[in-house]
C-alpha positions in Angstrom: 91.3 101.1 93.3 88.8 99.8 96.3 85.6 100.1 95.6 85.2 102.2 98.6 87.6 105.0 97.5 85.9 104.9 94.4 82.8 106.0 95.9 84.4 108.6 97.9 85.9 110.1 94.5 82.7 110.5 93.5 81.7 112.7 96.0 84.6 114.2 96.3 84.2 115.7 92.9 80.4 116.1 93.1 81.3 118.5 96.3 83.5 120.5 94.6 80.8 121.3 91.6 78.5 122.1 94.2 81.0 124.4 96.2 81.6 126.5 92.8 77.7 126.4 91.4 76.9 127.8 95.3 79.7 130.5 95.8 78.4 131.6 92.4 74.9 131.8 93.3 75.3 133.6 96.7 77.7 135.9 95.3 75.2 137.2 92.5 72.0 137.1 94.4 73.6 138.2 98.5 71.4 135.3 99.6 72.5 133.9 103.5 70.6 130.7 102.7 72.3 130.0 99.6 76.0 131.3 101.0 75.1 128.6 104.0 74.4 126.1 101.7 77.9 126.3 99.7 79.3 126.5 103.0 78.1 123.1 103.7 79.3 122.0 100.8 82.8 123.2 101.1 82.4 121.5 104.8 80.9 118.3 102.8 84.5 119.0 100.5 86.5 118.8 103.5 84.5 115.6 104.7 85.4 114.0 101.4 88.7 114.4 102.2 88.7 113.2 105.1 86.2 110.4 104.2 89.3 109.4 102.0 92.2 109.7 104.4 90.1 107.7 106.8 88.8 104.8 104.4 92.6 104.5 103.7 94.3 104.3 106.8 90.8 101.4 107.4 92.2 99.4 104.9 95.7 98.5 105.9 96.2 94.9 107.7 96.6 94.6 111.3 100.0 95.3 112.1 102.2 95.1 115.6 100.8 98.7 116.1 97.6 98.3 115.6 97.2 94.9 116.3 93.0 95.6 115.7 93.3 96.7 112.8 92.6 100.3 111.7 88.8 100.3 111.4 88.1 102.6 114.1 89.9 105.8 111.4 87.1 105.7 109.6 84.6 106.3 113.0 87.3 109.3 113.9 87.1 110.6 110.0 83.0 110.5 109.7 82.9 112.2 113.8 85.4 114.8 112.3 82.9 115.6 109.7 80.1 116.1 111.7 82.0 118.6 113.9 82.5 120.4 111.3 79.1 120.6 110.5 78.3 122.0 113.9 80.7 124.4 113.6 79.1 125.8 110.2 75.8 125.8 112.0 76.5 127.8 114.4 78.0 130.2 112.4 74.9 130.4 109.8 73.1 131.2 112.8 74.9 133.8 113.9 75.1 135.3 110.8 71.6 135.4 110.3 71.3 137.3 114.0 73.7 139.9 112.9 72.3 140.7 109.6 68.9 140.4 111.0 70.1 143.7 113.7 71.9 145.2 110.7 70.2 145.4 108.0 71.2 143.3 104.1 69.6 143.2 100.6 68.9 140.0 99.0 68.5 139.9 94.6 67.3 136.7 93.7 66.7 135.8 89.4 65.1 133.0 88.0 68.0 131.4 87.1 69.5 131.3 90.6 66.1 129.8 91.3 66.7 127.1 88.4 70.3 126.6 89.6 69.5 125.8 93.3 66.6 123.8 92.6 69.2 121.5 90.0 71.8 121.2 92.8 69.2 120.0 94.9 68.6 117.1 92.4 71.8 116.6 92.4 72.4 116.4 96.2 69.3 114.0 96.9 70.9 111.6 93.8 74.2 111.6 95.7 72.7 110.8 98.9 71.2 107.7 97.8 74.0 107.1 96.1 76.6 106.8 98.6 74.1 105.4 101.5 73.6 102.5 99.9 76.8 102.3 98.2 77.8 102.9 102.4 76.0 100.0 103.4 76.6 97.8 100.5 80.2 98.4 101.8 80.5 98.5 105.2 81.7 102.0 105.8 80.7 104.1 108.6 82.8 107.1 106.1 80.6 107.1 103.4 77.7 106.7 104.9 78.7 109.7 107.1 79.1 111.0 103.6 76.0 110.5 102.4 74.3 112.0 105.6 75.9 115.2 104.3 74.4 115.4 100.5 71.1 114.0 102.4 71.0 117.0 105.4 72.0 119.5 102.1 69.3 118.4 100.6 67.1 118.9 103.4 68.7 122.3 104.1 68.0 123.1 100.2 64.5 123.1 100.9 64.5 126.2 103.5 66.7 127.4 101.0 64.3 126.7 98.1 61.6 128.8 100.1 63.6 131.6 101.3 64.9 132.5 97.9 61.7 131.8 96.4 60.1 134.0 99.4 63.0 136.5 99.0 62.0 136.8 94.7 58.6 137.4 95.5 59.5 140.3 97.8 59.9 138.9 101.2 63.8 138.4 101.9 63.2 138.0 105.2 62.9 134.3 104.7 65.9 134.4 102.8 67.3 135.2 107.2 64.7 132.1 107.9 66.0 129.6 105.3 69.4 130.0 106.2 68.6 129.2 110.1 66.7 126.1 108.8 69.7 125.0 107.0 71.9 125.7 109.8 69.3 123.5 112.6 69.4 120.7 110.0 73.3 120.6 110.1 73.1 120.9 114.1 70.8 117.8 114.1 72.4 115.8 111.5 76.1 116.3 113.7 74.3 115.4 117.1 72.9 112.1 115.9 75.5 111.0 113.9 78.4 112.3 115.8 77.3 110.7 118.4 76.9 107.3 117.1 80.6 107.2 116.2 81.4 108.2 119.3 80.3 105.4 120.9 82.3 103.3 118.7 85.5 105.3 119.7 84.5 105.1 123.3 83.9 101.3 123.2 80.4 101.3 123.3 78.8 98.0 123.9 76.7 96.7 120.7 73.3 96.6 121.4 71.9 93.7 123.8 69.8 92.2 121.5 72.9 91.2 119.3 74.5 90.1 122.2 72.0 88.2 123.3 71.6 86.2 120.1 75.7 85.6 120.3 74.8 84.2 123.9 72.0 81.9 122.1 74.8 81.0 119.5 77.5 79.9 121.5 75.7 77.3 123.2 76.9 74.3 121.4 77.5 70.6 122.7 79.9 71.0 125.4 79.2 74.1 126.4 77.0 74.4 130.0 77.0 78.2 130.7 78.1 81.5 128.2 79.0 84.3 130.3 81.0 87.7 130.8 79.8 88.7 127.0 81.5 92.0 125.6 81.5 93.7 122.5 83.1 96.6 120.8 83.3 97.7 117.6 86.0 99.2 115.0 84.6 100.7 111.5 81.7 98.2 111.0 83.5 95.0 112.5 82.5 93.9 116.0 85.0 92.2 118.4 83.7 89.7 120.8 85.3 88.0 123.7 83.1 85.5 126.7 83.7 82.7 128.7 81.9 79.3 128.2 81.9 76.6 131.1 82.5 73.2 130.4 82.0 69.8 132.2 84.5 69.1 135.3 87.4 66.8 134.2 87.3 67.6 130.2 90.7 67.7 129.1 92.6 70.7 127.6 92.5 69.3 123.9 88.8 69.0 124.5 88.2 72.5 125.6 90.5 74.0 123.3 87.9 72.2 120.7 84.8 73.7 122.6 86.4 77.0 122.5 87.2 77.2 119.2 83.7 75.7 118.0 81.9 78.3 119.8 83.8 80.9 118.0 83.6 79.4 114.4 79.8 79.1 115.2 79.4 82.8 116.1 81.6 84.3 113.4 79.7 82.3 110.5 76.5 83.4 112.2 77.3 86.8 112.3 79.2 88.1 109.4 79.9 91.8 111.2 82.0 89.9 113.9 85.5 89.8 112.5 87.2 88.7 115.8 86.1 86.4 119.0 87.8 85.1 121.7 86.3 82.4 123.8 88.2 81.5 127.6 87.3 78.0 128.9 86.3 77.5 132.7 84.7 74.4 134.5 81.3 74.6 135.6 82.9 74.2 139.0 85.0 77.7 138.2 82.6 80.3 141.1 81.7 83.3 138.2 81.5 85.8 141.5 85.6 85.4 142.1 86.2 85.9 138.2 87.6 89.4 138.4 89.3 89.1 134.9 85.9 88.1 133.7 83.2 90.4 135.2 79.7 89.1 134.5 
């Protein structure tokens, strides 16, 4: 089995532990916090899933279809995760509102105290677990994974001092710790989300990267680098530029140039699985290059 889906078995089955041990909790005790917490878990479930699906549609082989490869699945899996953790926040929150204007009651043991504080040991262990596993990898999936144990574990910490307040007499926080959950899930989604995002929508990579590819290509034979763009798909990043070259070099020669440049860049720069370099003469006018903008 990849070592990737390996990873993502393990939270898979982490997540549903944590979605039972929650449910359990919240049912006994009526706690909002604690009901919004094994909701994120059950949305953390899904994510696994999904996390899954989408690391195995990234692995197959560029094919006539998808002649890219299928990297940019696992962007589209972890952005499907974080939607659905905006979706749970904003229903926490609304939950907390109406119970707020209607009243609830809110039994908290020790033992449901014990068992929250283990399942936040648990979720912090997983987190740096699967983010470095994530990185180690190259997997925007599991890291998106990761973010998930790693806001829960965050979010266990209202939860933590609502229940707490709530067994000391004061369920009110129980309302409050729930809505800090639920504002942790909101800001993990936005910041996140949005980064895959930007991969899906072609998003250029950041312009100091590009400028050290610029710095790169400029080998022997090559006058001028221009018309730099990047994109990326799952963690690769796929290049193309121009490169001029002296009046008068022949075809062969340029071909060489060309195919220097990109050896050069992709041994420098591991994340770049793809470049394509186009050849002009310095005498080629860079403002009539419409195929080419600078």
């Amino acid at each position: 089995m990849d070592s990737k889906l390996r990873v993502a078995g393990v939270s898979l089955g982490a997540n549903s532990g944590l979605v039972a041990t929650e449910l359990a909790v919240a049912w006994s005790t009526g706690s909002l916090a604690v009901l919004a917490d094994a909701f994120h878990s059950g949305v953390d479930l899904i994510g696994s899933v999904v996390a899954i699906a989408g690391i195995r549609m990234a692995l197959r082989a560029a094919d006539r279809r998808h002649a890219y490869g299928y990297g940019r699945y696992e962007n589209a899996a972890a952005l499907i995760q974080f939607v659905l953790i905006a979706i749970i926040g904003v229903a926490v929150i609304q939950e907390a509102v109406r119970r707020h204007l209607s009243g609830f009651q809110v039994t908290v043991t020790p033992f449901a105290l014990a068992v929250v504080l283990s399942t936040f040991a648990l979720d912090l262990a997983l987190f740096r677990y699967l983010a470095r596993r994530g990185r180690a990898l190259g997997s925007s999936a599991l890291e998106a994974d990761s973010y998930h144990f790693g806001t829960d574990a965050v979010g266990k910490v209202g939860v933590l001092i609502g229940i707490g307040a709530a067994f000391l007499g004061v369920p009110a926080m129980d309302l409050v710790g729930a809505v800090g959950v639920a504002v942790a899930f909101l800001v993990a989604a936005f910041f996140m989300g949005r980064k895959n995002l930007r991969i899906l929508a072609d998003a250029s990579p950041p312009e100091a990267f590009l400028a050290k590819v610029r710095e790169a290509a400029r080998i022997d034979g090559v006058v001028e680098v221009h018309s730099l763009r990047g994109r990326s798909s799952g963690r690769a990043i796929l290049l193309d530029l121009a490169v001029h070259v002296a009046p008068g070099t022949s075809l062969a020669a340029a071909h060489e140039i060309a195919h220097a440049v990109e050896t050069r860049i992709t041994e420098r720069f591991p994340a770049v699985t793809e470049v394509i370099v186009h050849a002009e003469p310095t005498d080629h006018e860079v403002q009539l290059d419409d195929v080419h903008p600078v």
